[in-house]
Legacy VTK file of the C-alpha trace (Angstrom):
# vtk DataFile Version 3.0
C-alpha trace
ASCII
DATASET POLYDATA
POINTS 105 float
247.882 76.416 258.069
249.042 73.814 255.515
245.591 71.648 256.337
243.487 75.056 255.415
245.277 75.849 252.350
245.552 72.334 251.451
242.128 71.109 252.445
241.074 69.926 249.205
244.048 68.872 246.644
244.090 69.631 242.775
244.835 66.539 240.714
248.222 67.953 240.159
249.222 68.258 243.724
247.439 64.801 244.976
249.177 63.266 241.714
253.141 65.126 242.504
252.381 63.573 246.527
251.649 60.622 245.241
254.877 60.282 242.654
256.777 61.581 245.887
256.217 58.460 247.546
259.252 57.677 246.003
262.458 60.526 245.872
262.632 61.754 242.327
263.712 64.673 240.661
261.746 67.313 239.071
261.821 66.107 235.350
260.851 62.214 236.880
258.116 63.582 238.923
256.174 65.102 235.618
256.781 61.431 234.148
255.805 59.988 236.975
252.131 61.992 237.052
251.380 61.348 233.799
252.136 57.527 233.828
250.395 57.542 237.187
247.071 59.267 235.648
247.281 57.214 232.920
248.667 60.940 230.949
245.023 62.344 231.914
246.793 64.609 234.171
249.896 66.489 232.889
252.347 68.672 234.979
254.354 71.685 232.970
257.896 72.886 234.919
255.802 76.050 236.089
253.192 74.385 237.912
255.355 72.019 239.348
258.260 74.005 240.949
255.182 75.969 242.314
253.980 73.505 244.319
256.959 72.151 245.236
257.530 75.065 246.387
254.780 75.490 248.761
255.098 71.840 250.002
258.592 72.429 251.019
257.552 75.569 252.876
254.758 73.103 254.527
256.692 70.694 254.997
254.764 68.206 253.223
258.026 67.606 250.996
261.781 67.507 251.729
264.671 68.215 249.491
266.944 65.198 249.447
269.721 65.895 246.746
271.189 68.875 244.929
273.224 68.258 241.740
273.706 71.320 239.954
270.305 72.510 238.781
268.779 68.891 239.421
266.801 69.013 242.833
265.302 65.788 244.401
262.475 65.185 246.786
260.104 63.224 248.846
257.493 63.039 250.527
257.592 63.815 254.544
255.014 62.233 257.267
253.041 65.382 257.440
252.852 64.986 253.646
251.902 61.289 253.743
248.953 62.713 256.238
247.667 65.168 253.803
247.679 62.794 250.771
245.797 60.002 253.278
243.377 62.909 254.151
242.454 63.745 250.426
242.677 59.480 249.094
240.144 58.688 252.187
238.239 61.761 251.263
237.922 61.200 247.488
236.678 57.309 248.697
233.990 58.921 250.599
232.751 60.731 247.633
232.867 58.207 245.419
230.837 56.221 248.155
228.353 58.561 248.057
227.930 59.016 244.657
227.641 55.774 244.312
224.568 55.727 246.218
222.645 57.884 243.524
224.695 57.239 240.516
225.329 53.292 240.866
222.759 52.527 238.332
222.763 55.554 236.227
226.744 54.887 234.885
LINES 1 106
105 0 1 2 3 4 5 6 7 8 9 10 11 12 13 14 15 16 17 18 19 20 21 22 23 24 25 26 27 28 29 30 31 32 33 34 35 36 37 38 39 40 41 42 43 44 45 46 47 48 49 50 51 52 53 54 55 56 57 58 59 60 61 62 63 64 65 66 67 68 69 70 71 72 73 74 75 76 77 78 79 80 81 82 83 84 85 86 87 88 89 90 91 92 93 94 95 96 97 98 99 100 101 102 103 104
């Protein structure tokens, strides 16, 4: 199920995998997303616990630590799949594109 619902990944959720490489806390992974995208791509506290949310239940994250209301995570193999999946399938667009736009940019 998780590859179906998560065939395709909005720049939030490829950019929250990708700050998961590393275990960080909720407030570190919206830094993290917007220093990652260069602050192109920003994550609010709604959006985020969301999709942490449904990568826990996919098991595409794990919770690591619990302090009080501060939660940490990371990234889990089946995760690291799903983000390769998406990073080799964003390539082959670009590829492609390339092919017809190459000249025209």
């Amino acid at each position: 199920m998780a590859r179906e619902q998560f065939q395709n990944l909005t720049e939030p959720m490829y950019y929250i995998l990708i700050s998961l490489l590393e275990e960080r806390c909720g407030v570190d992974i919206m830094q993290a997303v917007e220093e990652i995208s260069k602050e192109r791509v920003r994550v609010g506290p709604g959006t985020l616990y969301t999709l942490l949310g449904k990568f826990e239940k996919e098991n595409m994250i794990r919770e690591t630590e619990v302090q009080g209301r501060k939660r940490s995570y990371i990234i889990t193999d089946k995760g690291k799949e799903i983000l390769l999946e998406e990073y080799r399938r964003l390539i082959t667009m670009v590829s492609d594109g390339e092919i017809y736009m190459g000249d025209k940019v």
